[in-house]
N, C-alpha and C positions, 0 to 999 in steps of 0.2 A: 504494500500500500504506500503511496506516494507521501511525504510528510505534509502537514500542512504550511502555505508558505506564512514570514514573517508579515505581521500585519502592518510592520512602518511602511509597506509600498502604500498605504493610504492614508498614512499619517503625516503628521506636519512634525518639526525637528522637535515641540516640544512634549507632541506626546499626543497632542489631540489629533480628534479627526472631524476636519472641515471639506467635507463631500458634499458636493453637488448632484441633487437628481434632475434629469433631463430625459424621464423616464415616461413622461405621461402621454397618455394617447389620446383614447377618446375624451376624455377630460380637459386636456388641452387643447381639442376641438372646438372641445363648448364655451372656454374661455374667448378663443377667437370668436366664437358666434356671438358671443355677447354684445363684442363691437363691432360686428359689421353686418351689411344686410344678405350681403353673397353668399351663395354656399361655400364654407372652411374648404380647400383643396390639400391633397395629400401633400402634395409640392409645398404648401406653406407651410404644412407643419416641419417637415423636413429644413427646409427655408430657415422659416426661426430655430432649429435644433440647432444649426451648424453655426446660425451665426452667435448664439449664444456660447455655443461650444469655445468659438474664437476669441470671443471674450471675457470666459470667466474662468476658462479653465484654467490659465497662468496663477491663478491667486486658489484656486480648489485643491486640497490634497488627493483627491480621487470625484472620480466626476461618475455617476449612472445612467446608462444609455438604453435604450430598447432597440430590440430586433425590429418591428416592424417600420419606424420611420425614422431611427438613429442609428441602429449601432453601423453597418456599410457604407453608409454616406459619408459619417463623420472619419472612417477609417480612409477613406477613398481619397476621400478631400485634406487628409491630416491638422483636420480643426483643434487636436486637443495636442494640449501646450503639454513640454518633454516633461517628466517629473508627476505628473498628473497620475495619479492611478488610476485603473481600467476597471471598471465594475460590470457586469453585463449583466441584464434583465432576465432571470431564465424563467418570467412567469410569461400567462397568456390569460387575458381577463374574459371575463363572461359577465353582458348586463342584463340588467331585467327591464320590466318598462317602468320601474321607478328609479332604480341604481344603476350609474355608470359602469361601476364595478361592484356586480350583485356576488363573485364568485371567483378564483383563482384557483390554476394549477398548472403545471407545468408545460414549460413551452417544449414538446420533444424536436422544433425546428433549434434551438439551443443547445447545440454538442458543444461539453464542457471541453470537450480535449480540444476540439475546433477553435473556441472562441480564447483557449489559452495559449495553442500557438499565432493567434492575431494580437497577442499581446495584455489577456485579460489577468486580472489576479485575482477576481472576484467574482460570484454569481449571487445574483440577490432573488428570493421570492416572498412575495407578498401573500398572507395565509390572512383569510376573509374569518374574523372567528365570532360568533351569533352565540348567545345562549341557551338558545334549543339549537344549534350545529351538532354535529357528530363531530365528539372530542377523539375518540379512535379515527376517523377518516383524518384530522387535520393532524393529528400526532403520525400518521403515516407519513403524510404528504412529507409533512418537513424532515423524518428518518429520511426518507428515500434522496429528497434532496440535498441533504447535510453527507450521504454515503455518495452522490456523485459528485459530491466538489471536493469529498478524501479523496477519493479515486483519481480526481484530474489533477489532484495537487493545487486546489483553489482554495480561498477563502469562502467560506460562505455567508447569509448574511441574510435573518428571517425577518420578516416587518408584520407581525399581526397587526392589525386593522379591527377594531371593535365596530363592529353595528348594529343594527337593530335585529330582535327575533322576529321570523316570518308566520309565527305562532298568533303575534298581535299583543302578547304577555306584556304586560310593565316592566320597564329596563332601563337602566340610566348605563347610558353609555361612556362614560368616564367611568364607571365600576369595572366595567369591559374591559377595559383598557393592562387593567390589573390583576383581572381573572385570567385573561391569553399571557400576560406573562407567566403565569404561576403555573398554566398548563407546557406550556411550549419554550417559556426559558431556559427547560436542561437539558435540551437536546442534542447537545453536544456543536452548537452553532459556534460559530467564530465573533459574530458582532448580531446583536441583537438591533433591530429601530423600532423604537416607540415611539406612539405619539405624547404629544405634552399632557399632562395629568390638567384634569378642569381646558383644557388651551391655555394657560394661562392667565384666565380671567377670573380667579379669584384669588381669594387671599395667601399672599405670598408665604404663609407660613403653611397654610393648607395645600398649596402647589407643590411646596416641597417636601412635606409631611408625606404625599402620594410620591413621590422621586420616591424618596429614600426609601419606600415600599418597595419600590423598580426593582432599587440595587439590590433589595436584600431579594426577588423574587429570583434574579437573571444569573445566570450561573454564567456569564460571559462579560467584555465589554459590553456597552450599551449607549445607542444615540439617540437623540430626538431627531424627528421629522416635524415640517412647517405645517403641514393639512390642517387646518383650524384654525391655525391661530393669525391673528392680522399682524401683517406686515411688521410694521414697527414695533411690535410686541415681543416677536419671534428672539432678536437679544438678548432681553431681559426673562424669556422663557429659558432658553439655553443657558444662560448664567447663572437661574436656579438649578438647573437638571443636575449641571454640573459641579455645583455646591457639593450635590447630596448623592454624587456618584458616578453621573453619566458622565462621557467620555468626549462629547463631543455631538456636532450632529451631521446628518445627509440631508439634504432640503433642496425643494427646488422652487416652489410658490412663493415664499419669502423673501427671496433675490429677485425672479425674475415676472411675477407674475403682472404686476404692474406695467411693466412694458410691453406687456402685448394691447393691441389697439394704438400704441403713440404713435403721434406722425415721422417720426424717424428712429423706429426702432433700433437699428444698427446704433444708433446714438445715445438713447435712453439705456440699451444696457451696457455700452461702456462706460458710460457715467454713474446714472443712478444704479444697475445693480450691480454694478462693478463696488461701487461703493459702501452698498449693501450688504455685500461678501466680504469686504474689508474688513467691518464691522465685526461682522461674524468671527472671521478668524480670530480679531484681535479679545476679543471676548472669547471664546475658548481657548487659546491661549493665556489668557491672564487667569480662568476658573479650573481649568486641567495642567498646566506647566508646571 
């Protein structure tokens, strides 16, 4: 069995990890529909992947890409700045007609050995976890995918997603959040991504109070992800996470979602989320160093 590799290829010198995702699909769709009246073209989303790529990757310790409208474009084109780590998408979503992403499982177009001779050192999937779900289906999902990134000699790297039950039961989905750790944080993963406890939108001692739950739940490092929480918050989210354990985070809505719709996108995200990213790093860096 192949070892696994050292996890500073997506680390920053001091230890944290300021990853970028650039992973979203149809979601990222919807984002563009918001601002415009045309129908979203596959070519734009691609469009904005790469040029964001060229822009934020230089300041990202590792960057997350998707098979279907990132990962070969961006390799083709060589958008991502040298030093950057390579993370690759090995999910494949499924919606419903109320959820983007009602479901996940693996993408078998993503061969681990494939995507690590293109230079990857990471495989990320995302595990949809529901209260009335089946906890044996989702604890399989992630064996199977934690035993194919030993095998490739990859990191791996699981992102539970709390939502709602399709039962229609009463659920507070910030409980979710800390049930999917507690189920699927020993699974032997390499970096765990969570979301932020409350988003961030209540009281700071209570935000953290659910962290330090995180750490003690997660047999692994562990990151936040941006999903939730606004913009300008997202900082001072990671600043607590990482008070009380986390490590760091992968985000992508936080940096750059603002910039879609601006009149000179190319422009807005070498500035503002360029600047946004800055922020980021320098804050995990100063709560993880």
């Amino acid at each position: 069995m192949a070892s696994t590799p050292d996890l500073s290829a997506l680390q920053r010198p001091s230890g944290a990890f300021a990853m970028l995702a650039i992973d979203q699909r149809e979601s990222m769709r919807a984002m563009f529909a918001d601002t415009q009246a045309e129908p979203v073209s596959d070519r734009q989303l691609v469009d904005f992947k790469l040029e964001a790529l060229r822009h934020l990757t230089p300041h990202a310790s590792a960057v997350l890409i998707d098979r279907p409208f990132g990962w070969q474009p961006a390799l083709e084109a060589g958008v991502v700045a040298q030093g950057c780590g390579l993370i690759a998408a090995a999910d494949e979503f499924h919606a419903s007609a109320d959820e983007i992403v009602a479901d996940a499982g693996l993408d078998d177009l993503v061969v681990p050995e494939a995507v690590k001779a293109q230079g990857a050192q990471a495989l990320k999937l995302l595990v949809v976890w529901r209260p009335d779900g089946n906890p044996e289906k989702r604890i399989a999902l992630v064996d199977e995918f934690v035993a194919r990134c030993r095998r490739a000699g990859l990191i791996s790297l699981i992102e539970p997603v709390s939502r709602k039950p399709l039962d229609g039961r009463p659920h507070d989905l910030h409980d979710g959040i800390l049930a999917a750790a507690r189920e699927l944080g020993n699974r032997g993963q390499d970096i765990y991504k969570a979301e932020v406890p409350l988003h961030a939108a209540g009281d700071e001692a209570e935000v953290r109070r659910r962290c330090a739950e995180l750490t003690e739940a997660i047999a692994s490092p562990w990151v936040v992800l941006s999903s939730g929480v606004a913009p300008d918050r997202f900082p001072t989210a990671v600043e607590w996470a990482c008070r009380e354990g986390a490590q760091g985070f992968l985000a992508g809505r936080a940096v750059w979602k603002e910039t879609i719709g601006a009149p000179d996108m190319a422009e807005a995200l070498r500035t503002t989320a360029v600047d946004r990213l800055k922020r980021l790093c320098e804050t995990v860096d100063r709560a993880v160093g």
